[in-house]
Phi, psi and omega in degrees: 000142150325127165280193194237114163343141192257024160189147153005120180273198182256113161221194219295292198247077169309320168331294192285341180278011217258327165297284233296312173321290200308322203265339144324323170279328151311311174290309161001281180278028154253026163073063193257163163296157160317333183272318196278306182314324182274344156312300210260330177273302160002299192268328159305270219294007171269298167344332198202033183279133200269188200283206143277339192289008177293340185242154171286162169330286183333291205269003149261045196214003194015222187227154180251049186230333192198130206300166186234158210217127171216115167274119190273329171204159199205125185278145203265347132329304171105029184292311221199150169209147150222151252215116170260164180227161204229085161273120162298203182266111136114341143331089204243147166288161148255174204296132167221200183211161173239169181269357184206179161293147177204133171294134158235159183194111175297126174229019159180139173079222177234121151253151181251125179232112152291123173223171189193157185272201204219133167290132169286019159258004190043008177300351208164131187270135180256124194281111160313316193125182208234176139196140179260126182259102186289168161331114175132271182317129140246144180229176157176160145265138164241159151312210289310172170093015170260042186271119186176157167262120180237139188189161193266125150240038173247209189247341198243146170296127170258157183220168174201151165279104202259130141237156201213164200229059165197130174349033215293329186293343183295297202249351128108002186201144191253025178268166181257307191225109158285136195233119201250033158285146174284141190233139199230134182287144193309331212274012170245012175303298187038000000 
């Protein structure tokens, strides 16, 4: 993954971000398990999913070595930050898992999420299923059982809205774990 700004960049519309803050600091804060928070923050960002103009030109133009990560907010508790990502055309993560919950929301183009369990042997990894999430889709997880990959396999830049249900300018990363396995498709697992 990219590292992360070590604080809120400058970016176009604080304004358009600021329902969304609110309404996220509300699901937060109602002390839920992770499965349930990321479920009740789903629903503030399908309620309050903002543009791509939430980022400048320049930076909806992402980068071309690597997706670019522009952090947009940092809950000043550290309950939560949210993160926009830049995918060019062919720009992909490696396969991981994270340390918290998390939220997404497409706000131009397509990601594409490979996702897969762990063998109970920890020998290899087993192909989950896939999901293209278009413009538009929110999705989310907490943990265990959040291992995937995500990239643009289109033509076009995709940008998305990440929120995590942590500090990221503190710890630079929401990953937990890269997983360098070999993958076995499910209906050969056994």
């Amino acid at each position: 993954m990219t590292t992360l700004v070590a604080r809120p960049e400058h970016h176009r519309s604080a304004a358009e971000l600021q329902p969304l803050v609110t309404a996220v600091r509300g699901a937060v804060g109602r002390g839920a398990t992770w499965q349930d928070t990321s479920r009740y923050v789903a629903d503030e960002l399908r309620r309050h999913l903002p543009s791509p103009g939430v980022l400048t030109a320049r930076q909806q133009e992402g980068e071309p070595d690597a997706f670019g990560s522009h952090l947009l907010h940092v809950e000043p508790d550290g309950t939560f930050s949210m993160l926009a990502i830049v995918w060019r055309p062919g720009q992909e993560t490696r396969i991981h898992d994270h340390i918290t919950w998390c939220v997404f929301g497409v706000l131009q183009g397509v990601e594409h999420e490979d996702l897969y369990t762990l063998s109970e042997d920890g020998t290899h990894l087993v192909d989950a299923g896939v999901n293209a999430n278009l413009t538009g889709e929110v999705s989310g997880f907490a943990p265990p059982g959040d291992i995937h990959r995500v990239r643009n396999v289109t033509g076009q830049t995709a940008i998305s809205l990440h929120i995590y249900g942590t500090d990221l300018a503190r710890i630079g990363s929401s990953v937990r774990r890269y997983y360098d396995l070999p993958i076995r498709s499910g209906a050969s697992a056994g």
